[in-house]
GUZAGU-38811 format. One record per residue (C-alpha): residue number from 1; x, y, z; residue in three letters. Coordinates in steps of 0.05 Angstrom, whole numbers, plus 5000, padded with zeros to 4 digits. Layout:
N
(pt NUM,(X,Y,Z),"ALA")
...
This chain:
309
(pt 1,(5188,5131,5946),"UNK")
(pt 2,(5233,5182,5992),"UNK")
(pt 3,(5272,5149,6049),"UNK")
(pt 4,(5290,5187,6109),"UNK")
(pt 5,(5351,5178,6122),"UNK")
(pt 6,(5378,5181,6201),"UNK")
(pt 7,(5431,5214,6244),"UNK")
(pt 8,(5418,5189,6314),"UNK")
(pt 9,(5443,5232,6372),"UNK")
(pt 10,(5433,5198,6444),"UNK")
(pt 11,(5439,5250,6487),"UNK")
(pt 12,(5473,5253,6557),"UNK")
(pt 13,(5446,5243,6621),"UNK")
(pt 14,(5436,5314,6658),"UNK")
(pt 15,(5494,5355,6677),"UNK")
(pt 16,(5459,5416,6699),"UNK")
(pt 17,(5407,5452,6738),"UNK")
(pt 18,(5373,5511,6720),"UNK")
(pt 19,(5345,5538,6780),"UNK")
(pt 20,(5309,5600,6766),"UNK")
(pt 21,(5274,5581,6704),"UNK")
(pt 22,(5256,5511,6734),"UNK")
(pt 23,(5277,5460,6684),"UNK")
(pt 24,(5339,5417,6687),"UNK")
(pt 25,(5394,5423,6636),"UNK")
(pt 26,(5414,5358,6593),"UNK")
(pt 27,(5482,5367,6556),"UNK")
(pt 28,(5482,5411,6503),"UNK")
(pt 29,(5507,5389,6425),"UNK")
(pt 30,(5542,5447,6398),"UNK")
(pt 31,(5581,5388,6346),"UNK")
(pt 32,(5643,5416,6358),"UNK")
(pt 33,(5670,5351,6382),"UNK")
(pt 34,(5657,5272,6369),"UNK")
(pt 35,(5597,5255,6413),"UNK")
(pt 36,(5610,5185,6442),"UNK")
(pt 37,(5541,5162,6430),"UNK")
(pt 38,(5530,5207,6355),"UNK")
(pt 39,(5527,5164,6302),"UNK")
(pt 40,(5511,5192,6228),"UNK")
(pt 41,(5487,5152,6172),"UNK")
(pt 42,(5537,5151,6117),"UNK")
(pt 43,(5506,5085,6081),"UNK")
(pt 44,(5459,5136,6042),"UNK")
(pt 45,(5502,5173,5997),"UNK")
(pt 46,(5447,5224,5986),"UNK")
(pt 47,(5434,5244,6059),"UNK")
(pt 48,(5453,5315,6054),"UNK")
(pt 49,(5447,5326,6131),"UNK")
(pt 50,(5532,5341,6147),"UNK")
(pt 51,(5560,5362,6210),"UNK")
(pt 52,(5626,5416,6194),"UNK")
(pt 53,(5638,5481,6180),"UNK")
(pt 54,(5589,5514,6139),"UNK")
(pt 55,(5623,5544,6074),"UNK")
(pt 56,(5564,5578,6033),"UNK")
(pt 57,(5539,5653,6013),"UNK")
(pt 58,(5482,5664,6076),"UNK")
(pt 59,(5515,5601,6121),"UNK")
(pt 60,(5582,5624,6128),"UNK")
(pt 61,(5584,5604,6202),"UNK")
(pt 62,(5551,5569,6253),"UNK")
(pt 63,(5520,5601,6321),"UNK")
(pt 64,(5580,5571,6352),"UNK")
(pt 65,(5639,5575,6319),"UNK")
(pt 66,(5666,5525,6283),"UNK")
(pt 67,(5617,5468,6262),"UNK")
(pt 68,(5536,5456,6261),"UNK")
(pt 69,(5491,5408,6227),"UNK")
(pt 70,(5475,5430,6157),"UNK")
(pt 71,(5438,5414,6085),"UNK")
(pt 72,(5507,5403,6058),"UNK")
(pt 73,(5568,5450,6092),"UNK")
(pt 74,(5578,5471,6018),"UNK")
(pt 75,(5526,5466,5965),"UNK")
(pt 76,(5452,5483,5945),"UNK")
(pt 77,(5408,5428,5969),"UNK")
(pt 78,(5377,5379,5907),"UNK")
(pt 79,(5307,5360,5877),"UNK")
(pt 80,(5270,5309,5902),"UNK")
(pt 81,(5302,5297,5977),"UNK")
(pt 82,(5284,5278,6044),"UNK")
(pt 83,(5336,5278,6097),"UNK")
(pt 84,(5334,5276,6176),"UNK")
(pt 85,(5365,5267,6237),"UNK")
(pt 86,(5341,5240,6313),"UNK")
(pt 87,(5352,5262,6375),"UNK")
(pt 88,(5341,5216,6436),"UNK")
(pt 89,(5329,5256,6501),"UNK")
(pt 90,(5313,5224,6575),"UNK")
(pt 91,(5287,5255,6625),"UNK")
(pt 92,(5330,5268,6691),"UNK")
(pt 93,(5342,5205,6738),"UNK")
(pt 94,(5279,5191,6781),"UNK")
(pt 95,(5236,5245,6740),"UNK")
(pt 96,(5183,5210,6696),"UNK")
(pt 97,(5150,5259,6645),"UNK")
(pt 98,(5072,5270,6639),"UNK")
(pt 99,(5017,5317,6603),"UNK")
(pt 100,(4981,5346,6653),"UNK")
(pt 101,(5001,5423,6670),"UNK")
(pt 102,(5033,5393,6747),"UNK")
(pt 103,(5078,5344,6721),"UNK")
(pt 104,(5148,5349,6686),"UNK")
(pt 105,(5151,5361,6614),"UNK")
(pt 106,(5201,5354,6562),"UNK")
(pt 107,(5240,5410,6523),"UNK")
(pt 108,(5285,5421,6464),"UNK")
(pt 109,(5319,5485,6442),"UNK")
(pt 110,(5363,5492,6376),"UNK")
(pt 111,(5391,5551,6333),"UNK")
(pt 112,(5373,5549,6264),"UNK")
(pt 113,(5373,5596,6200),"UNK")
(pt 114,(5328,5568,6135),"UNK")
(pt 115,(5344,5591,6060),"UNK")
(pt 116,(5288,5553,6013),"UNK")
(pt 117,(5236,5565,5962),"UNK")
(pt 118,(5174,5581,6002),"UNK")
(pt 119,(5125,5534,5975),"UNK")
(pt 120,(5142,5457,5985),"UNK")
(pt 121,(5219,5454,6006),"UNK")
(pt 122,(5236,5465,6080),"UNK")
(pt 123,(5243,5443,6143),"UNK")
(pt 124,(5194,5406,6197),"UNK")
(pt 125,(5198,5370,6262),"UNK")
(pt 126,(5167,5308,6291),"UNK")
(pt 127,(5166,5266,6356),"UNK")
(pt 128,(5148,5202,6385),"UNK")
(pt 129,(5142,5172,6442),"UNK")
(pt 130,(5134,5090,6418),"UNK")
(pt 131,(5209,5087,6397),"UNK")
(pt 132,(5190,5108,6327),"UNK")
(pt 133,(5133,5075,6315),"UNK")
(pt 134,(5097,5135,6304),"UNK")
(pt 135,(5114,5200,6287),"UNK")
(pt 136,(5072,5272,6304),"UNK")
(pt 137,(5091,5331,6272),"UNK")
(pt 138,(5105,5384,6320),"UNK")
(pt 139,(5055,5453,6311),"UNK")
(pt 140,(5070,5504,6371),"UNK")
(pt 141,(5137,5537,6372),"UNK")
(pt 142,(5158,5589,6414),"UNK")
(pt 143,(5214,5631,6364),"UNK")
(pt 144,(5254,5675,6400),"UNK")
(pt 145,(5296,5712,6356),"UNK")
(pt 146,(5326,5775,6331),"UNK")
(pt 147,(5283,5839,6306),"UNK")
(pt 148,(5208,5820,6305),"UNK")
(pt 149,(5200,5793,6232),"UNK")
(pt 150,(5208,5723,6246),"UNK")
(pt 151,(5130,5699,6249),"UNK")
(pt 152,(5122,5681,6323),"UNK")
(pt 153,(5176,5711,6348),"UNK")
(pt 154,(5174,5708,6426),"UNK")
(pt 155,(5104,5681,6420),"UNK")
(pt 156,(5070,5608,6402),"UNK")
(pt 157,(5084,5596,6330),"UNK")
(pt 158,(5033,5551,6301),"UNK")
(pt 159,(5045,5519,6231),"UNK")
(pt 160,(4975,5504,6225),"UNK")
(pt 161,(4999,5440,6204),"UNK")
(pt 162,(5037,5463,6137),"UNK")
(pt 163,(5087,5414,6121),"UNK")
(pt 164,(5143,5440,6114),"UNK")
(pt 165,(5139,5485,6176),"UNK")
(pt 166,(5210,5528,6168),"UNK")
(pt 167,(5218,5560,6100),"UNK")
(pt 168,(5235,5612,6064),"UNK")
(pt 169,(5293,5656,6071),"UNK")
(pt 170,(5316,5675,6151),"UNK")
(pt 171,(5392,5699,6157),"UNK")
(pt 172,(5396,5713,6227),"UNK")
(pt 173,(5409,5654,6274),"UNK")
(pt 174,(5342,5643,6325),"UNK")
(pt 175,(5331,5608,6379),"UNK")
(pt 176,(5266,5561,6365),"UNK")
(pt 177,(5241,5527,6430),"UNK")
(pt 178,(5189,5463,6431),"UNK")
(pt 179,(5155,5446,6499),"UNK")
(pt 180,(5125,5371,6496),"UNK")
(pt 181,(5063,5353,6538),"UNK")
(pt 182,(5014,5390,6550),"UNK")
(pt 183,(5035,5435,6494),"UNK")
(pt 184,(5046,5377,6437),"UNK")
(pt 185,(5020,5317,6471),"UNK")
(pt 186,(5056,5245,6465),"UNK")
(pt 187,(5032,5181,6488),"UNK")
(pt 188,(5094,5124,6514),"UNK")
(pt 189,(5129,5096,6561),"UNK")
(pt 190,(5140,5165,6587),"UNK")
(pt 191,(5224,5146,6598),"UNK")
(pt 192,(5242,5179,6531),"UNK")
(pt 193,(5226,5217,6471),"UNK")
(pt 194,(5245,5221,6404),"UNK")
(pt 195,(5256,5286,6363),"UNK")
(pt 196,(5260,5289,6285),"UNK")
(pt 197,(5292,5343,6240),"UNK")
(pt 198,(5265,5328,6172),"UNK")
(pt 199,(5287,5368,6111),"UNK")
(pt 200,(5251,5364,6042),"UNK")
(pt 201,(5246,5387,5969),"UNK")
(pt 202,(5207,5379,5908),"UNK")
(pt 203,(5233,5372,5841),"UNK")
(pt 204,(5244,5445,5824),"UNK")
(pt 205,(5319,5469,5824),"UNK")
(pt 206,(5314,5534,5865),"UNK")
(pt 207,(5392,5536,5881),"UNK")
(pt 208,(5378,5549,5960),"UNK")
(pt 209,(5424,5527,6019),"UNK")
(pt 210,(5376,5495,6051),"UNK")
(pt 211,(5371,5485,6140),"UNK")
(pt 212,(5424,5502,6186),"UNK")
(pt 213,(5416,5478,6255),"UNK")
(pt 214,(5478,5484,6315),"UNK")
(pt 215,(5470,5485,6400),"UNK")
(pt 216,(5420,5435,6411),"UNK")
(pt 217,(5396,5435,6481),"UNK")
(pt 218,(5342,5392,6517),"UNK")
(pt 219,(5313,5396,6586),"UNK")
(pt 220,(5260,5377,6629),"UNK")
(pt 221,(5205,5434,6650),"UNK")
(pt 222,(5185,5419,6725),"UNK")
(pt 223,(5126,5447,6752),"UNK")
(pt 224,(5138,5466,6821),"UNK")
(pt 225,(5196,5500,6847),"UNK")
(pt 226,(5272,5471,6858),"UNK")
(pt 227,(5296,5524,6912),"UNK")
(pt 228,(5274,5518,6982),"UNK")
(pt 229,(5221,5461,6971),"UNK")
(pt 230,(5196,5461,7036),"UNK")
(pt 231,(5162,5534,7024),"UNK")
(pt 232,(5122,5502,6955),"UNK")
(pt 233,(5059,5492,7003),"UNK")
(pt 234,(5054,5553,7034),"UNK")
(pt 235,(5040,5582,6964),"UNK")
(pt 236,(4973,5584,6925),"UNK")
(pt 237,(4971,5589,6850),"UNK")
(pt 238,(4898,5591,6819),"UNK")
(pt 239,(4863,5574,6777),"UNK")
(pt 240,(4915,5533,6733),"UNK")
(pt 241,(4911,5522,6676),"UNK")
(pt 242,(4887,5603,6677),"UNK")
(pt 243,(4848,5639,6622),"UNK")
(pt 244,(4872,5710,6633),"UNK")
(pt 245,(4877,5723,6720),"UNK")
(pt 246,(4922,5686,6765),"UNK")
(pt 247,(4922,5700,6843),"UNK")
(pt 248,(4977,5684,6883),"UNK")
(pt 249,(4967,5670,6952),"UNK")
(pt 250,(5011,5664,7013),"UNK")
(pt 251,(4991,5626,7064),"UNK")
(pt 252,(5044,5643,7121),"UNK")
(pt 253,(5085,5703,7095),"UNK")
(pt 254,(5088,5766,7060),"UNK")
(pt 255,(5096,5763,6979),"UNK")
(pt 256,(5149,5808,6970),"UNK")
(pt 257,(5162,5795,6890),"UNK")
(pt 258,(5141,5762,6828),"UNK")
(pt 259,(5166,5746,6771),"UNK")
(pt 260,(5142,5716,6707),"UNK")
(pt 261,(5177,5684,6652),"UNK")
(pt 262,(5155,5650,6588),"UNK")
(pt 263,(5189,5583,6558),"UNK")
(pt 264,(5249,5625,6530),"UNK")
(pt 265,(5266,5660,6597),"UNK")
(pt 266,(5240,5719,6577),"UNK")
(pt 267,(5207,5762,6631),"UNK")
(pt 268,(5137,5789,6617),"UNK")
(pt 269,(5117,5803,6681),"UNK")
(pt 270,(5144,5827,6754),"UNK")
(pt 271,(5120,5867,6805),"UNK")
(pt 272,(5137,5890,6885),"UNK")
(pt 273,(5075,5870,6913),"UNK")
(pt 274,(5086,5864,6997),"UNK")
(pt 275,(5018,5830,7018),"UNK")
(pt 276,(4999,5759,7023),"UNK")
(pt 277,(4961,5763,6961),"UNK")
(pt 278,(4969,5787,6890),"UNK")
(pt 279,(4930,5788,6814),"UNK")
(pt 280,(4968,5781,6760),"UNK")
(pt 281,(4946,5797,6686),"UNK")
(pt 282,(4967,5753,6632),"UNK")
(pt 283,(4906,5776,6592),"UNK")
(pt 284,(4958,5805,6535),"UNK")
(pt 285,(5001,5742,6535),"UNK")
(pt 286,(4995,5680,6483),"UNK")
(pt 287,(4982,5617,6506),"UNK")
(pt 288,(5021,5572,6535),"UNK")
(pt 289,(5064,5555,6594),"UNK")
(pt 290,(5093,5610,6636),"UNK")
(pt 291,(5135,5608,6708),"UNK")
(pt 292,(5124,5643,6760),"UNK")
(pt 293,(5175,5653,6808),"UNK")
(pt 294,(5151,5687,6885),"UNK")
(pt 295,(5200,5716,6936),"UNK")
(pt 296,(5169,5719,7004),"UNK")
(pt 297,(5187,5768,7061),"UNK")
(pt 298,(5231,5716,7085),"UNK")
(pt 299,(5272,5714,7025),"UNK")
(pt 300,(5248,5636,7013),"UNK")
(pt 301,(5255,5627,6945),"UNK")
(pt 302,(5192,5587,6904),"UNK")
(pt 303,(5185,5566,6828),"UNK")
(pt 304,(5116,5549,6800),"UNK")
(pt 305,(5090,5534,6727),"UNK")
(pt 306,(5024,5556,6705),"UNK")
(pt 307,(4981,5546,6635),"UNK")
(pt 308,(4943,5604,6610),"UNK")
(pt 309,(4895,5570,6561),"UNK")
């Protein structure tokens, strides 16, 4: 029988705002330094999860130079393993997360690169929201990445639930992004959440370097805006969640701009509009959650999330 051996990282409370995307910042685990509340697992001498400085043929650096978390900083993972690590993430003092598309939601960003044979070895994460209870394996990523041959690159990746989700052979560093609520719903206490990194193999030698993971972030996805809060009524948003049309509606003064981001701050949509009302088309988009963010006439700022379905 495998055993999962653990690295439990407690993450920070919030240090940071992020205004225009609309999500707060938690602290951000680049392991360059001894976390006061990291703790790895040594007990297990065959937990190949190490945090250093990677020293291999494709992982010959991390994203941020000098150390990340790796399948071993210097050898080919083995047959017949299963390693992981946890991350515990709160959200923001006096925010309690939810599911529905209104309510605050919780995020996790990392960096990673994946060299494995493509069948059963690989990389997968999981969540819970019971302390650990129970685990759900996580199936919509957003990958935004270099190029466009990563599969789902800037767009929902769904592993259809293949276990493992993350193999094969990617060299360049991405930026994977998991959204937890509405997207990959949890059931708890709502105060925390738990986030699992699991790396296996089967019992054929493929002489692969495994999962390289570095710049963990987490956050908190808010769904109305954080800049001039006292303009969020005069602003219309509907229907949400949307199929393909949104209208935005102002109900005092002139929409002078809109912009529209998806979960990795990309923007897909923006437009000078000057009128109290205005369509936009997210018919080409995937789905998922998007942000819309509305300058009025009056320069009043306003952030609003939205779920095209």
């Amino acid at each position: 029988m495998k055993k999962c051996h653990l690295i439990i990282l407690f993450v920070a409370i919030a240090i940071n705002i992020c205004k225009a995307q609309g999500w707060w910042l938690y602290d951000s685990i680049s392991f360059e330094e001894a976390h006061p509340s990291l703790y790895l697992d040594t007990t297990h001498h065959n937990n190949i999860w190490q945090i250093g400085t990677p020293h291999k043929t494709l992982f010959n650096s991390a994203h941020s130079f000098p150390k990340a978390i790796v399948t071993d900083t210097a050898g080919y993972y083995p047959v017949s393993d299963t390693s992981c690590f946890i991350l515990k993430i709160k959200p923001p003092m006096g925010v309690t997360w939810g599911m529905g598309y209104a309510t605050p939601e919780p995020t996790v960003f990392f960096y990673q690169k994946f060299n494995t044979d493509t069948l059963l070895d690989g990389g997968y994460v999981q969540y819970s929201g019971d302390g650990g209870m129970t685990w759900t394996n996580v199936t919509t990523y957003w990958n935004d990445g270099p190029g466009g041959n990563m599969p789902g690159v800037n767009i929902p990746y769904d592993c259809g639930g293949h276990i493992p989700c993350f193999n094969g052979r990617w060299n360049k560093w991405f930026r994977t992004n998991i959204v937890f609520g509405y997207v990959n719903p949890y059931s708890g206490p709502g105060d925390s959440l738990l986030v699992k990194f699991t790396f296996v193999s089967d019992g054929i030698n493929n002489n692969k370097e495994g999962w390289i993971i570095d710049d963990i972030i987490t956050g908190t996805i808010v769904g109305e805006g954080i800049e001039k809060n006292d303009s969020n009524n005069e602003f219309e948003l509907f229907p949400n969640p949307a199929n393909n049309l949104i209208t935005i509606e102002s109900k005092k003064n002139k929409i002078q701009n809109i912009k529209v981001m998806n979960v990795t701050g990309k923007i897909i949509y923006q437009s000078i509009v000057n009128d109290s009302q205005s369509v936009v088309d997210l018919s080409k988009e995937a789905k998922g959650i998007y942000f819309v963010k509305i300058i009025d006439n009056k320069k009043n700022v306003i952030n609003k999330k939205i779920i095209k379905q």
